[in-house]
Structures are given as C-alpha cells and as structure tokens.
C-alpha positions as CSV (number, residue, x, y, z in Angstrom):
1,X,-1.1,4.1,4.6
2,X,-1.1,6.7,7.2
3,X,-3.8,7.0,9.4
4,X,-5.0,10.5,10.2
5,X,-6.4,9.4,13.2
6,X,-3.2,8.8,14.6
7,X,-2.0,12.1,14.0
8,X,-3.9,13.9,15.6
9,X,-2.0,15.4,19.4
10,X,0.6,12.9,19.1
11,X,3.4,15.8,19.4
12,X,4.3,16.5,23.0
13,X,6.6,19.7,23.0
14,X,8.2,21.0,26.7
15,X,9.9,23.9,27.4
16,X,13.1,23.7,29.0
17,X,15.1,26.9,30.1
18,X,18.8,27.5,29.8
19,X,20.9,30.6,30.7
20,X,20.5,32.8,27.6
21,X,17.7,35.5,26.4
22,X,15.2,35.3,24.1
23,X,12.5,32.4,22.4
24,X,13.1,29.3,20.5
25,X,11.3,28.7,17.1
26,X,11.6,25.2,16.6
27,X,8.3,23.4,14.8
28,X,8.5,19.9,13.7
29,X,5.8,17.9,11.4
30,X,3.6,16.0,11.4
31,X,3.0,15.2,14.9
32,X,3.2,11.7,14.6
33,X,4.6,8.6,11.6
34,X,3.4,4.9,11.2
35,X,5.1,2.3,9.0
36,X,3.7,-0.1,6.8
37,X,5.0,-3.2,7.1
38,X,7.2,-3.0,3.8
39,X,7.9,1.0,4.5
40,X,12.0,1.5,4.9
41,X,11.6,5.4,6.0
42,X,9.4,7.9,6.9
43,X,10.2,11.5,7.3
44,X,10.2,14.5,10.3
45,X,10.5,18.2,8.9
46,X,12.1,20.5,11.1
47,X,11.7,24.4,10.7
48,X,13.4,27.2,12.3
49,X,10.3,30.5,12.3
50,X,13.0,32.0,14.9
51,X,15.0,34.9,14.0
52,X,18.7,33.3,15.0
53,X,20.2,30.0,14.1
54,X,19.6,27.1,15.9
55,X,20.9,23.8,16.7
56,X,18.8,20.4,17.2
57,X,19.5,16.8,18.0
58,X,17.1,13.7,16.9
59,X,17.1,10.3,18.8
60,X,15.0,7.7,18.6
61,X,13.8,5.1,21.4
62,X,11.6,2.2,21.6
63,X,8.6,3.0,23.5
64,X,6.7,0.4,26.0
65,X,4.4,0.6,29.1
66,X,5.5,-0.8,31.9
67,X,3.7,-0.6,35.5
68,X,1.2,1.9,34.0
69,X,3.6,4.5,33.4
70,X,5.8,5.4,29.8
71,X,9.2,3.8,29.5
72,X,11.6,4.9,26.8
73,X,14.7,2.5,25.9
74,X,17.9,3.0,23.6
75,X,17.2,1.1,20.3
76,X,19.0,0.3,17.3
77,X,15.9,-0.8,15.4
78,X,15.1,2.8,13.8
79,X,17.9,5.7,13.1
80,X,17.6,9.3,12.8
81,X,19.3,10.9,10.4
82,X,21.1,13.4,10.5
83,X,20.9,12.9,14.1
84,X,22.1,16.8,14.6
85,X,21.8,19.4,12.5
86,X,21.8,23.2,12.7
87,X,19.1,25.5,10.8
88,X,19.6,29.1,10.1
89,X,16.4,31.4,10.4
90,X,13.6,31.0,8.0
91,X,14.8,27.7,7.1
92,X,13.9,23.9,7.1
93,X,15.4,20.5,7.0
94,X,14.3,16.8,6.5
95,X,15.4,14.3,9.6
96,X,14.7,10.9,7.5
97,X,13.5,8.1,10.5
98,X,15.3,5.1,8.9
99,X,14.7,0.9,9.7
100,X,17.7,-0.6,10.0
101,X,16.4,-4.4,9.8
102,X,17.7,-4.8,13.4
103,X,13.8,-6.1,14.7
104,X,11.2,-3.4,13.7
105,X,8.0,-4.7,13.1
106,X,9.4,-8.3,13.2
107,X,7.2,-9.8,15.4
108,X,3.1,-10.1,15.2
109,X,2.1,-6.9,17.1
110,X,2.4,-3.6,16.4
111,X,6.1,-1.6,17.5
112,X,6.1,1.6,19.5
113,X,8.9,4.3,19.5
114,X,9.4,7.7,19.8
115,X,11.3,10.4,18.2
116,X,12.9,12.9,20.6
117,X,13.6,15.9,19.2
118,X,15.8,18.2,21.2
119,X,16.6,22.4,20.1
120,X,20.2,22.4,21.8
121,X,20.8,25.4,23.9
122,X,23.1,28.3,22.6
123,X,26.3,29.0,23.5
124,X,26.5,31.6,26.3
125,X,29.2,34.0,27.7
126,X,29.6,34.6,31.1
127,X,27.6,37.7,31.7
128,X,24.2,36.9,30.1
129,X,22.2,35.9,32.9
130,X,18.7,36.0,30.7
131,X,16.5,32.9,30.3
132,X,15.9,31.1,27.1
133,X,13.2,28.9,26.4
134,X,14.2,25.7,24.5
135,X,12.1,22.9,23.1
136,X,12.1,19.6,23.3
137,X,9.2,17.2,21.2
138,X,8.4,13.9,22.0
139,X,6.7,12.5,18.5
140,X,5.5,9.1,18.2
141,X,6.3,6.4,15.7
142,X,4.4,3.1,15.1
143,X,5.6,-0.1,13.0
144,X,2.3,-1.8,11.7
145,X,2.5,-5.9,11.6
146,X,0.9,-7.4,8.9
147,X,-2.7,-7.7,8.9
148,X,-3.1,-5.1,11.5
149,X,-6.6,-5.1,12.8
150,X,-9.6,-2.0,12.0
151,X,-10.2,0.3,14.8
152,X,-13.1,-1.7,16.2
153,X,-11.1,-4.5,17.2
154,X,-8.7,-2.3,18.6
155,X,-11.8,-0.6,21.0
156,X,-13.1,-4.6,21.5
157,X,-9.6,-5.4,22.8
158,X,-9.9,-2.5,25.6
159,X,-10.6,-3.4,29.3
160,X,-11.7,-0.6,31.3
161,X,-11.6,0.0,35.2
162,X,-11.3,2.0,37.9
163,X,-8.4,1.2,40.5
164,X,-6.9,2.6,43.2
165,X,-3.5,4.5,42.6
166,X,-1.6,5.8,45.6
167,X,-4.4,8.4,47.7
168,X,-6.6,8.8,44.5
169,X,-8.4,6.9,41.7
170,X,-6.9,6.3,38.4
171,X,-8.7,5.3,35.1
172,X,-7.0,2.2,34.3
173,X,-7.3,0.4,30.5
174,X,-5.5,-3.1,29.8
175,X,-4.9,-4.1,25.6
176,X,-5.0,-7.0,24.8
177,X,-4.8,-6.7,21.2
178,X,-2.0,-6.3,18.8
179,X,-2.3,-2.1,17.7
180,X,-2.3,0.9,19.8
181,X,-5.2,3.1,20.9
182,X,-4.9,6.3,20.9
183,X,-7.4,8.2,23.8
184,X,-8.9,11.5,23.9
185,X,-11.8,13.5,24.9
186,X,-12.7,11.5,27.7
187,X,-15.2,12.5,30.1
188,X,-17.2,10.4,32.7
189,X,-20.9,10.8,33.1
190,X,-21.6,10.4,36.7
191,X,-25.0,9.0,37.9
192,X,-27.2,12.2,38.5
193,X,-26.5,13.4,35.0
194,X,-23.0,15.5,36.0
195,X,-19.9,15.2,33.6
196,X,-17.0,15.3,34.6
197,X,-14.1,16.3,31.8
198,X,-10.9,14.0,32.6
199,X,-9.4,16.0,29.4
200,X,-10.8,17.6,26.4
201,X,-7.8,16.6,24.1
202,X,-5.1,13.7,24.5
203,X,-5.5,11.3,27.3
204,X,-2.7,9.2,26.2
205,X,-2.1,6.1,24.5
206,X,-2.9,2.3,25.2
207,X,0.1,0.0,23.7
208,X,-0.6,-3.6,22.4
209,X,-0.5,-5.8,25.2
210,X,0.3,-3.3,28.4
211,X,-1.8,-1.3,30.4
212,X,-1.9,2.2,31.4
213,X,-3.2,4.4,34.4
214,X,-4.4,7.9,34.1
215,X,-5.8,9.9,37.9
216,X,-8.9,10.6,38.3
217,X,-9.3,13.5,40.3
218,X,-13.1,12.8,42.0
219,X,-14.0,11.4,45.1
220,X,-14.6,7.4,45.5
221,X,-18.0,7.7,46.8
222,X,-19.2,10.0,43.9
223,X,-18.2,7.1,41.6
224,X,-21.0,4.3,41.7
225,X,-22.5,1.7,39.4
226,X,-23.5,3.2,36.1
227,X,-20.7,5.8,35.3
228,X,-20.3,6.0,31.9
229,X,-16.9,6.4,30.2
230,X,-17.2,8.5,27.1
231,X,-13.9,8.8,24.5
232,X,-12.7,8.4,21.3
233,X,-10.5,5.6,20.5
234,X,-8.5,6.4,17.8
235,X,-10.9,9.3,16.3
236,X,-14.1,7.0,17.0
237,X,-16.3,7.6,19.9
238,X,-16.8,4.8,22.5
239,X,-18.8,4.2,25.4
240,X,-18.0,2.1,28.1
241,X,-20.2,1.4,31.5
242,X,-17.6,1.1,34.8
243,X,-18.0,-0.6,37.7
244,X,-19.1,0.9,40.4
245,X,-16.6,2.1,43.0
246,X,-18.0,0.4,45.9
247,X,-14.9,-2.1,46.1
248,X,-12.4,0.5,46.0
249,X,-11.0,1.8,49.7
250,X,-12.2,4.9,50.6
C-alpha cells in the first residue's frame, strides 16, 4: 500500500536552458512510488499542458548515500518503459517503472532509486538565439522488504547531531534501521526561545543504513546545550534535544 506520507515533496524538478524560445509544460505524477514486496510495476503519468509537442526521456538509477551527499548509479534492477516518448500538446502518457527480477527488494532493507525524467530540448536552426526552459524531475522510488517497520521505528532508528562540515555546521542524521525517513519542516529552537527555520518544506531524505548532512547556516556559539530539533519524520512530528555545540571548533 502506498503511503501518502511519502508522497508528499518527493518530486525535484530543475530548469535547464537550451538555445530555443519559449516554456516547457512537462508535469509528471505523483511525485513519488513505493513497491510492495510482491508489486511487479508501478506507474509515472507524464502530461504535456504546453502548447507545442515535446519530447522526454525516463531512466532509472539506484539511489544510495554515500559520504553524506546523494549518489545515483546505473541499475538494471527497475526499467522504464517507454524510456522515450514524445507527447503532442494537451496530451498524456503512462511511463510503466517495471522490476525486472535482477535484485530489487531482495535483500532485508528497504531499496532506493530514482526516476529521472528528462523533457529533451527541441530541435533548433541556426538563427534562433532565444532561451528555452526545459525540465528535468528527479522522482523517487522505494522497494519495501517484507515486514517493513511503522514510522516509529523508523524515527527510533534516527541519530541526530551537529558536526562540523567544511567552514560551517551541518545537521547530520545516521539510520540505522531498514526504511527511509523522509524530513521536512525542520526548525531548531535555540535556547532563549529563538527559532530558527532550516526549511519550511523538504529537508531531504535519510536512507536505511547511511547518513546524511544538511548546513546549518548559524553560528557555533549560538548553538548550546538544549537546542531542540523540531521535524516531521515521514508526516509525524518529532522532537529531538542536540548536544550542545561546545565541542565543535569555532
């Protein structure tokens, strides 16, 4: 079953720019798929609310956390398909995300991948020297083990620190459990009573077993014993005491 938790802000969608006038209208839903553990396929809907044709490509990568920073590999474990297509105006199509049996969701934890959806940029002649924005979205996909645990183990299996990250601080969370957390709304409530926002939507995502790093853009010496972390993890809210920053180089 499909958590709506996990659907909310998963979608990332950049704009890149290419040599021709005019605006893309590429929309793809949902924002985000999970599989059960005996679910073969799941399915992206991609619409074109643009007024020309356009062109799109699908791919799909694994998706781990390595050195606290997002990693994207080649896989063979889940397809796209069609992995290109073209849609004219006012018109959608259904990009099926397809296991293959080649190692999704074969081991004991959770599997993380994403879907990169890319609009393709237009043919151009010579003398168009425009700009045209293109889109790319970034939407994730999670394989569930068996057994996969409630949301409160998943917020019990969250270790929560402050570290130092080149010349600032950085919010740093280690999982040790077996399903992803999903992070948003987090704010820090600074002894004196001041909040400070680190975002009011996505932070990111926490991956079984790796550990992430996310700046945090106050001084050392405001942070001291008794900040209080407040966010949801996966749509629940959580709060979570940090240590002080005392032991952190200024």
């Amino acid at each position: 079953m499909l958590r709506r938790h996990a659907l909310r802000g998963l979608s990332a969608a950049l704009l890149i720019a290419c040599g021709s006038a005019g605006a893309s209208g590429l929309q793809v839903a949902p924002v985000g798929l999970e599989f059960a553990p005996a679910s073969s396929a799941q399915g992206l809907w991609l619409t074109n609310t643009g007024g020309d044709t356009l062109h799109a490509q699908a791919r799909v990568f694994h998706w781990t956390q390595v050195d606290g920073k997002d990693v994207l590999t080649p896989t063979h474990s889940l397809v796209a398909s069609p992995p290109m297509l073209s849609l004219a105006s006012g018109t959608q199509q259904l990009v099926r995300v397809i296991r293959t049996g080649a190692g999704a969701g074969t081991g004991t934890g959770e599997d993380a991948y994403r879907v990169v959806v890319d609009e393709l940029p237009p043919a151009t002649q010579a003398r168009d020297t425009g700009v045209r924005y293109v889109l790319r979205y970034s939407v994730p996909v999670f394989v569930e083990p068996a057994n996969a645990p409630d949301d409160a183990a998943v917020a019990a299996a969250l270790q929560w620190s402050l570290v130092r990250d080149g010349n600032g601080l950085a919010l740093q969370v280690r999982n040790t459990g077996t399903r992803h957390a999903q992070l948003s709304e987090a704010t820090l409530q600074l002894p004196g009573g001041k909040a400070l926002t680190l975002t009011p939507g996505l932070l990111g995502y926490a991956l079984p077993s790796s550990t992430m790093r996310w700046p945090v853009k106050v001084p050392a010496a405001q942070l001291d014993n008794g900040t209080l972390l407040k966010v949801m993890v996966n749509g629940k809210p959580v709060e979570q005491k940090l240590a002080g920053s005392s032991g952190l180089p200024r």
